[in-house]
Phi, psi and omega in degrees: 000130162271159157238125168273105164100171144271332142340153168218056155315303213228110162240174194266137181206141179256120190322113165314323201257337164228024159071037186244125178281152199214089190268156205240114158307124186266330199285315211249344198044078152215134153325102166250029169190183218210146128207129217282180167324180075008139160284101154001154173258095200288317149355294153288329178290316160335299169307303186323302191289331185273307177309339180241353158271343136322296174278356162267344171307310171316319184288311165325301191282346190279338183258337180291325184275348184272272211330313169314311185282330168315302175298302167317302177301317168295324155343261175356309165305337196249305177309295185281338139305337187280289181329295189307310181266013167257274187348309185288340190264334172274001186240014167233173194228176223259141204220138179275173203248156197320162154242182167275316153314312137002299199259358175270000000 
């Protein structure tokens, strides 16, 4: 809190809730003049947002490609189960397969 003058009419005072200077007639208690806070540099806030839409694209191609190789790899994985389970299948031989009829 300031005092203006040796009068002491008026005093300065700052708004706790949005930083906006305010001087106060101390005789009348009333607010006679305002002058709002400083404006933020909406600019840096720009920057801010673009610098994490940067870093979530990344993050994005960065999970797209372990997902790509995953999926390759589980290919990969199938592929050699399949081999593995022909191989197992040629060494047994081929029997037609039951019916219901059959079993009567």
């Amino acid at each position: 809190m300031r005092r203006e003058g040796s009068r002491q009419a008026s005093l300065q005072v700052t708004c706790p809730c949005c930083g906006s200077l305010l001087t106060v007639d101390a005789a009348l208690g009333q607010v006679v003049s305002h002058q709002p806070p400083p404006r933020p540099d909406k600019s840096r806030d720009l920057q801010d947002a673009a610098h994490l839409l940067e870093e979530e694209a990344r993050r994005r191609d960065d999970l797209f490609r372990k997902s790509a190789e995953a999926e390759k790899a589980k290919s990969q994985l199938l592929d050699r189960k399949f081999e593995e389970a022909l191989k197992k299948s040629k060494d047994q031989p081929l029997t037609p397969p039951l019916r219901e009829i059959d079993l009567d």
